[in-house]
FIDRENBA-873992 format. One line per field, with one value per residue (C-alpha): x, y, z negated; residue number from 0; residue in three letters. Coordinates in Angstrom, 2 decimals. Example, Ala and Ser with C-alpha at 12.3 -4.5 7.8 and 13.67 -1.06 7.14 Angstrom:
! residues 2
east <- 12.30 13.67 .
north <- -4.50 -1.06 .
up <- -7.80 -7.14 .
marmar <- 0 1 .
nunu <- ala ser .
END
This chain:
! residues 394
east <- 74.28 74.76 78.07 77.20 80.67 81.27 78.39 79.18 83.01 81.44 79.90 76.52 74.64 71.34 68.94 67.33 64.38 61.51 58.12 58.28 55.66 54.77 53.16 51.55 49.35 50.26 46.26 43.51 39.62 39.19 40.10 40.44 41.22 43.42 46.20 49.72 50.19 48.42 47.84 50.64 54.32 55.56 54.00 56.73 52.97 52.46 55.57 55.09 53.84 50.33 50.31 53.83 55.13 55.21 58.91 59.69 57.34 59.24 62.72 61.15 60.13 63.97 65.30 63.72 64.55 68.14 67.54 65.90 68.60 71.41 69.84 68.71 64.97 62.67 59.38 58.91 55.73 54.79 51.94 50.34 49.77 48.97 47.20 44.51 46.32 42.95 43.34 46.35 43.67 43.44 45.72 48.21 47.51 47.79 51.20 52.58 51.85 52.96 56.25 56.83 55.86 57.92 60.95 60.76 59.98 63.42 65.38 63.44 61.37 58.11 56.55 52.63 50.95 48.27 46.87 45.52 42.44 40.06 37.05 35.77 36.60 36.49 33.74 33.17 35.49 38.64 37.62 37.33 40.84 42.61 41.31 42.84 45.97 45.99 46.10 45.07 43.04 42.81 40.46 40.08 37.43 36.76 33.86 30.08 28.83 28.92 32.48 33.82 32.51 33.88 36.92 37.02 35.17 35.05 36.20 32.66 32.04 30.10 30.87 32.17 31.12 28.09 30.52 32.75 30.27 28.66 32.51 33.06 29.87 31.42 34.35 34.04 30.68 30.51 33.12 36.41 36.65 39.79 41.14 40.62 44.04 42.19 40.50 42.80 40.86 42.40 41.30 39.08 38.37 35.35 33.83 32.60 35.69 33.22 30.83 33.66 35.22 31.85 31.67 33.88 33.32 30.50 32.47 34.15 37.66 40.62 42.39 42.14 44.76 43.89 46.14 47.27 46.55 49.83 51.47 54.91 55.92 55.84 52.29 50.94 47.95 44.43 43.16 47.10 48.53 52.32 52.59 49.55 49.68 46.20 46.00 43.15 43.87 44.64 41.39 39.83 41.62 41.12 37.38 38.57 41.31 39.22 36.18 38.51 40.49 36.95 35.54 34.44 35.93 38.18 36.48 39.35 43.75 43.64 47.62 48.25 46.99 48.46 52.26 52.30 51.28 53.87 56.28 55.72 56.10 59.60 59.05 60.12 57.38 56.31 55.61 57.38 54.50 55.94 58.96 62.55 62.76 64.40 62.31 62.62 60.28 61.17 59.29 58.91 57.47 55.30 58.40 60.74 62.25 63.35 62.29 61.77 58.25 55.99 54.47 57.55 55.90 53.83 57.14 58.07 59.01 61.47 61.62 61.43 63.53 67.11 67.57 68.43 66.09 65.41 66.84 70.21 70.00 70.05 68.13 71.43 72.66 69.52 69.93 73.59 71.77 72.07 68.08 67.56 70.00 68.69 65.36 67.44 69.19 66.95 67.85 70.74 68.45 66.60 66.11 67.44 64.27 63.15 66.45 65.23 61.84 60.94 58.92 61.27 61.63 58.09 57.39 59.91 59.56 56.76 56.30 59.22 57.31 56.03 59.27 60.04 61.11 61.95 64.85 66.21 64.53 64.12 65.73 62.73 60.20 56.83 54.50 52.02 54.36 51.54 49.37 51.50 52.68 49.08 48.03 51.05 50.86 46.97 47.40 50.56 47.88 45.70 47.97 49.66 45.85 45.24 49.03 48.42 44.90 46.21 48.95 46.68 44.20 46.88 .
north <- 129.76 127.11 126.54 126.45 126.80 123.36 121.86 122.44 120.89 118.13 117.81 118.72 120.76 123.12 121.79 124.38 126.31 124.90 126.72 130.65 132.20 136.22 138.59 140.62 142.23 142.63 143.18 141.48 142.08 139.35 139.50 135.91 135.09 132.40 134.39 133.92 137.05 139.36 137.77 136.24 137.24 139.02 142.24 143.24 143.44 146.97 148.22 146.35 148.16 147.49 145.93 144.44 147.09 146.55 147.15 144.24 142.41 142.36 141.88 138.57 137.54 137.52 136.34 133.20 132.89 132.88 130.53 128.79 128.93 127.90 125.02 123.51 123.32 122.74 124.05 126.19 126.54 130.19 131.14 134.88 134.90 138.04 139.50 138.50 138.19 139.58 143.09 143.70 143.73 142.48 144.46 143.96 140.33 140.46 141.86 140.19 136.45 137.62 139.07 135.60 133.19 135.61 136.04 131.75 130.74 132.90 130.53 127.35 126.86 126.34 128.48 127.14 129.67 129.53 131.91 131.19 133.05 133.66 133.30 136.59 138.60 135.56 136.61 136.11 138.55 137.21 133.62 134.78 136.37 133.01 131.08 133.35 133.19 129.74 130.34 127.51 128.61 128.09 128.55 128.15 127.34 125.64 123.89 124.34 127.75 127.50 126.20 127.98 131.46 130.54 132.05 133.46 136.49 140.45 142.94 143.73 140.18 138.95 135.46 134.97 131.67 133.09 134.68 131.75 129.78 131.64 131.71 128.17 127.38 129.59 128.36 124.34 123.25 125.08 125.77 126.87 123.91 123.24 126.23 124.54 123.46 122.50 123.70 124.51 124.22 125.54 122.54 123.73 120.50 121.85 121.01 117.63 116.34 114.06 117.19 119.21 116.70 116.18 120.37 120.69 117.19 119.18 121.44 118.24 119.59 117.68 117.92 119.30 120.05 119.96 122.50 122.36 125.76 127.37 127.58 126.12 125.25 128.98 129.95 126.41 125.91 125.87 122.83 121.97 120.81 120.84 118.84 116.25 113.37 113.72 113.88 116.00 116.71 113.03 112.17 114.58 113.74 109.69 109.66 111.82 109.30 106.23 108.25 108.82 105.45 103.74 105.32 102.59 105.31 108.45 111.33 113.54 113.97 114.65 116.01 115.18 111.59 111.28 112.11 110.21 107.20 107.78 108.18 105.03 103.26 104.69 107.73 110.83 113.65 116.76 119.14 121.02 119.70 116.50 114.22 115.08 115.94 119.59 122.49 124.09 127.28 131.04 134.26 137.06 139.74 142.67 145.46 142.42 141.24 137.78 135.40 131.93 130.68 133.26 130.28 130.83 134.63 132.51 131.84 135.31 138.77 138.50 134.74 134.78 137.63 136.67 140.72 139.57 141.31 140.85 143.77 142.67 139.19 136.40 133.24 131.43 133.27 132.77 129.34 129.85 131.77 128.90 129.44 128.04 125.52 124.96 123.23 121.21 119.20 116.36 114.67 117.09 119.87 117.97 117.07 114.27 113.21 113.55 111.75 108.42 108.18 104.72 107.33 109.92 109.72 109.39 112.35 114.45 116.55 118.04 121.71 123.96 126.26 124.04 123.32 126.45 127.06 130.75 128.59 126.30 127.73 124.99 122.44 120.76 118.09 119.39 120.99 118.70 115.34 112.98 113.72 113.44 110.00 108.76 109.64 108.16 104.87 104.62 105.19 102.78 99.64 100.56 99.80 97.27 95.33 95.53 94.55 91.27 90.78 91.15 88.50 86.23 86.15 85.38 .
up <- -49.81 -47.09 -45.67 -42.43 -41.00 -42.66 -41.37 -38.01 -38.94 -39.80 -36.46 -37.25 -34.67 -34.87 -32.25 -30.02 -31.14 -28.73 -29.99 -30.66 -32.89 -31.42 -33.99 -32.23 -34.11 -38.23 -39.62 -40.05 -39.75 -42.02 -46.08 -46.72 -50.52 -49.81 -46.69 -47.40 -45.43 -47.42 -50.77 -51.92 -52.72 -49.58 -48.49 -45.57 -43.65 -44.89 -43.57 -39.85 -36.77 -36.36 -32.69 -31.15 -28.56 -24.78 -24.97 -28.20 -25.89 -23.07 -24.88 -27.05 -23.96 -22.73 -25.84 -25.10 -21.60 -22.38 -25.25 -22.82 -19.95 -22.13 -23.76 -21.19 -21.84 -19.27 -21.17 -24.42 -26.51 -27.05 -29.75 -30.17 -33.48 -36.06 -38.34 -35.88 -32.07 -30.90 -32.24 -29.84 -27.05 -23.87 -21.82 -24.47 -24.30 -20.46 -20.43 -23.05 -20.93 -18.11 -19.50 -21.07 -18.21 -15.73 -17.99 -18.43 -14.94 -13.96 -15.95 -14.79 -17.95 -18.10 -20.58 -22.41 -24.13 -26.98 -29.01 -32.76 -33.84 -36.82 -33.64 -34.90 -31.79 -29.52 -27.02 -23.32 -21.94 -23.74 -22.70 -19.44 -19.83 -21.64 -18.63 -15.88 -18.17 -19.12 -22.44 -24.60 -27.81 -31.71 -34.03 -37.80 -39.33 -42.94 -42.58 -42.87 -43.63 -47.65 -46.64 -44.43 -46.07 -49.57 -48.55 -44.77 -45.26 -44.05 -46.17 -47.74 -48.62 -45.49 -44.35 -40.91 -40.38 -38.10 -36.06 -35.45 -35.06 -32.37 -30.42 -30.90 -29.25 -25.89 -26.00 -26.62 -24.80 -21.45 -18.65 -21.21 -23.29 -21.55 -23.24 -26.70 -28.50 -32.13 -35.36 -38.64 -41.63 -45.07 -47.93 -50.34 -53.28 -54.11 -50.41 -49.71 -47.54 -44.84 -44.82 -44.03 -41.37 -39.85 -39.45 -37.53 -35.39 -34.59 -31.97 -30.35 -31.16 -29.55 -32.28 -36.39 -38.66 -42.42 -44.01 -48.00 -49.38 -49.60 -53.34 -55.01 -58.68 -59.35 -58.13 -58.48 -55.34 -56.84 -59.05 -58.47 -61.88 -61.23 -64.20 -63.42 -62.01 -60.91 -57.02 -56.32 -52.40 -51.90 -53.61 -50.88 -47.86 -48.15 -47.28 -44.59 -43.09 -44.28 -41.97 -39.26 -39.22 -38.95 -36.24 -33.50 -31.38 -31.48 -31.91 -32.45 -33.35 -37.23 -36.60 -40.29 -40.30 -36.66 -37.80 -41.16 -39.02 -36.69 -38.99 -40.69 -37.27 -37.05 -34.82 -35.53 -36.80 -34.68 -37.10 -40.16 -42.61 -43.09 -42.41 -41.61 -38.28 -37.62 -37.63 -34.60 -34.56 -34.60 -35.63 -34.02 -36.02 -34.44 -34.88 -33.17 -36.43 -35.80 -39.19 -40.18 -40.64 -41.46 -44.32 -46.75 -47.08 -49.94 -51.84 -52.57 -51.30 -48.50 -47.95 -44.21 -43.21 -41.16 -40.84 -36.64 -34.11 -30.84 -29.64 -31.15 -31.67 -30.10 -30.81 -30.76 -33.88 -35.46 -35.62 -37.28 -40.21 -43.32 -44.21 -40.53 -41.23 -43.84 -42.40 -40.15 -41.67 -42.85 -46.30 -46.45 -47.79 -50.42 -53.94 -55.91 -56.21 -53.19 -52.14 -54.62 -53.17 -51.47 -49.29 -48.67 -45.01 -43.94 -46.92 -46.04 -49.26 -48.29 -45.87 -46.68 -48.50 -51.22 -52.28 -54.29 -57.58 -59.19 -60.89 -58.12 -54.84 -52.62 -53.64 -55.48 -53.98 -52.39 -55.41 -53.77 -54.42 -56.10 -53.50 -50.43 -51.70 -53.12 -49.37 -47.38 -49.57 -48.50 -44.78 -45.10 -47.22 -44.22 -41.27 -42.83 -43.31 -39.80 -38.88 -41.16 -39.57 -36.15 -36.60 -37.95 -35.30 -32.92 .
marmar <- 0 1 2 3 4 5 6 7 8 9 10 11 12 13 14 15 16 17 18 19 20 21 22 23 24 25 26 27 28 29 30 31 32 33 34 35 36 37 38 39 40 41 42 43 44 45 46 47 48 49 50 51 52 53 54 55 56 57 58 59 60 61 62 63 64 65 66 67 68 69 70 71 72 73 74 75 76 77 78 79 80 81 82 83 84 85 86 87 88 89 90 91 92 93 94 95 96 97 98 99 100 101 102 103 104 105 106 107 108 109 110 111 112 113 114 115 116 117 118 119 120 121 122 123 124 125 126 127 128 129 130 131 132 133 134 135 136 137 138 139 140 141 142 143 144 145 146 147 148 149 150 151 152 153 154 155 156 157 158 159 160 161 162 163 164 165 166 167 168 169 170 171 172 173 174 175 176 177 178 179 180 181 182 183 184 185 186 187 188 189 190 191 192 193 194 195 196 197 198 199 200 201 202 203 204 205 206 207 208 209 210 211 212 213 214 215 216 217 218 219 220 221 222 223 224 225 226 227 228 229 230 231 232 233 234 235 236 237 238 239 240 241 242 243 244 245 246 247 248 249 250 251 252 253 254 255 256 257 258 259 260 261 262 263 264 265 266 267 268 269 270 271 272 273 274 275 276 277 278 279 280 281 282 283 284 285 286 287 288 289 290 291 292 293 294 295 296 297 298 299 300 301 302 303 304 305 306 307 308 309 310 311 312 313 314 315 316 317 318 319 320 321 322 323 324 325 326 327 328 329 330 331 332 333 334 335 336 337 338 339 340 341 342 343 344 345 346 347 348 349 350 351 352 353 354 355 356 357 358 359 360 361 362 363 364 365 366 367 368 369 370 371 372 373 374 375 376 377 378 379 380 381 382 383 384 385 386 387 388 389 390 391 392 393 .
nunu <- unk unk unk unk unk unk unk unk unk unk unk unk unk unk unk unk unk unk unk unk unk unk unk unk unk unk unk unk unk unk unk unk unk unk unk unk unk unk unk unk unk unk unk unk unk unk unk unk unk unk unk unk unk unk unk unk unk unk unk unk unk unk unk unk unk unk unk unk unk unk unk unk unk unk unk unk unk unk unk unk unk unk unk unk unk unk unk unk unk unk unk unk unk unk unk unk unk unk unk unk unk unk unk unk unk unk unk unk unk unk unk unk unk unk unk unk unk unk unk unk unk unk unk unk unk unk unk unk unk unk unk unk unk unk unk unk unk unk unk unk unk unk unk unk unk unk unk unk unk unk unk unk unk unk unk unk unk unk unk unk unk unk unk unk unk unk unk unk unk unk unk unk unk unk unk unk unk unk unk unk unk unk unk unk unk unk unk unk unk unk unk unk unk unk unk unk unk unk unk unk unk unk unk unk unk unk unk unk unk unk unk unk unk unk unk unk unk unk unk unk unk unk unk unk unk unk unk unk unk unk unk unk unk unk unk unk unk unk unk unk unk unk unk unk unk unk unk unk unk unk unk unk unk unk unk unk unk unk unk unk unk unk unk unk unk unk unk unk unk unk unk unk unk unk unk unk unk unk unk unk unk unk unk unk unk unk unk unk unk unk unk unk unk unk unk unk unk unk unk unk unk unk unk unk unk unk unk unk unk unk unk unk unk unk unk unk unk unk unk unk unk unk unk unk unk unk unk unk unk unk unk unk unk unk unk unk unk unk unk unk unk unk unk unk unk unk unk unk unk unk unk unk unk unk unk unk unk unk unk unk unk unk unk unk unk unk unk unk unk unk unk unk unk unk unk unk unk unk unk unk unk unk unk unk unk unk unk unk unk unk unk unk unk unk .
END
């Protein structure tokens, strides 16, 4: 267990949770094979609440108001998340927004709000809705159809890609396209990786985040050899950078591509998937548990619980609990090997989650290490080309 009392005698202090993640609804109208929610090692989803009450609503929505107020931050980043967010509803929705941006703008903070959807349910009347709101949108979405419906399916084995397809069209080309944050799409080797790139190009998305399928040295990913050196999702990313990269314009923010350049440029990362920079994100789950990231649920049963809830809890002493800790403090929290890597502070160690071991926990480098450094060393051949080409034309 992490001494956290020590840590903070050393002078170490938890930075303030900035983005808040709001279960509000704990199912799913999709089965997708792949879900770290309901496939994998932690199950706490059968015993939630179906939809987040009015009441857990409202007291989230304080919780992070005073987090707010007594850290000082001028703007938060709230995301209505599930299960599928959708399934709460509308009026659920409604309230919910309004609870948050009223509780916020009290305290001075500014309060953005997204919402990140399988598209299934994402129809007129909830666009209309997220524009009134100002609610930015999500969507994921794995590709072309043979893609996409590999995994992301309905319960009877229908594809959904028809269905998303036909909501990304309403939402990105017409009068809500402001309302679109980005595509996540869940890697799949087996897809062709410019195919699956040029997919979802297709729906002029600012921004796509390719996401490593979740798994760890004890429920290896698929076509993920922990022992290997072969670097299958490198091999499948690299035609997608090397597409990107050479575009005579951009088309889009690939977020992964986007922070490993910026963290070999010296700036800090924005996101838990790679680099060192302190997670800052909170759970909130539909009955108002409060728990880390809902991604360690792939790890095993139990991983993200802090046993805190908003109706007795603070965010403040959430961020004491040593799991929290934990993700904050940089090099602190990793491996040896991790520790000896030439690449270890772009890398990071890899997300959280990938870390784990039954035997050590998480004190092991990402499951995914050949590939995160066969990918980081390409990007870094790639700027450092143009670098040398730029000087020389001087």
């Amino acid at each position: 267990m992490l001494d956290v009392d020590g840590l903070l005698a050393s002078g170490w202090r938890p930075s303030a949770f900035q983005q808040f993640i709001l279960k509000i609804h704990s199912r799913c109208d999709l089965a997708c094979a792949y879900c770290y929610m309901y496939e994998m090692a932690d199950q706490s989803w059968k015993a939630q609440p179906r939809r987040m009450s009015e009441a857990i609503a409202d007291r989230a929505a304080l919780r992070i108001a005073e987090h707010a107020l007594g850290h000082d931050l001028a703007e938060v980043e709230v995301i209505l998340h599930g299960g599928e967010p959708l399934l709460a509803g509308p009026e659920f929705i409604s309230h919910a927004v309004h609870a948050i941006r009223a509780a916020a703008a009290d305290v001075g903070t500014r309060a953005h709000l997204a919402v990140q959807t399988n598209g299934v349910r994402l129809d007129e009347a909830f666009l209309r809705l997220f524009d009134a709101l100002e609610v930015r949108v999500g969507v994921s979405l794995d590709g072309d159809e043979e893609a996409h419906d590999r995994h992301r399916r309905f319960a009877g084995g229908r594809g959904s890609h028809d269905a998303v397809s036909r909501a990304l069209r309403g939402l990105a080309f017409g009068r809500f396209h402001h309302l679109f944050s980005g595509l996540l799409c869940t890697i799949d080797v087996r897809n062709d990786p410019v195919a699956t790139y040029e997919a979802l190009l297709a729906f002029d998305p600012p921004a796509v985040d390719f996401l490593l399928p979740h798994g760890n040295w004890s429920a290896p990913p698929p076509f993920r050899d922990p022992e290997s050196a072969a670097t299958p999702y490198a091999d499948w990313l690299i035609p997608i950078f090397d597409r990107w990269y050479g575009a005579p314009a951009e088309e889009t923010e690939v977020r992964l591509f986007t922070e490993i350049m910026r963290l070999l440029t010296g700036r800090p990362s924005r996101t838990e998937t790679i680099g060192l920079s302190p997670v800052r994100m909170a759970v909130v789950e539909t009955d108002g548990s409060i728990e880390q990231s809902d991604i360690l649920k792939s790890s095993y049963h139990g991983a993200t619980a802090t046993r805190m809830h908003v109706l007795r809890n603070s965010f403040d002493e959430v961020l004491a609990h040593p799991a929290i800790a934990a993700r904050q403090i940089g090099e602190l929290a990793l491996a040896r090997t991790c520790l000896e890597c030439d690449l270890v502070r772009v890398c990071g160690g890899g997300l959280y989650a990938h870390r784990y071991n039954t035997g050590t926990g998480f004190l092991a480098p990402s499951v995914y290490c050949p590939d995160l450094y066969r990918l980081i060393t390409h990007i870094h051949a790639t700027l450092a080309r143009d670098v040398a080409l730029l000087k020389g034309s001087r």
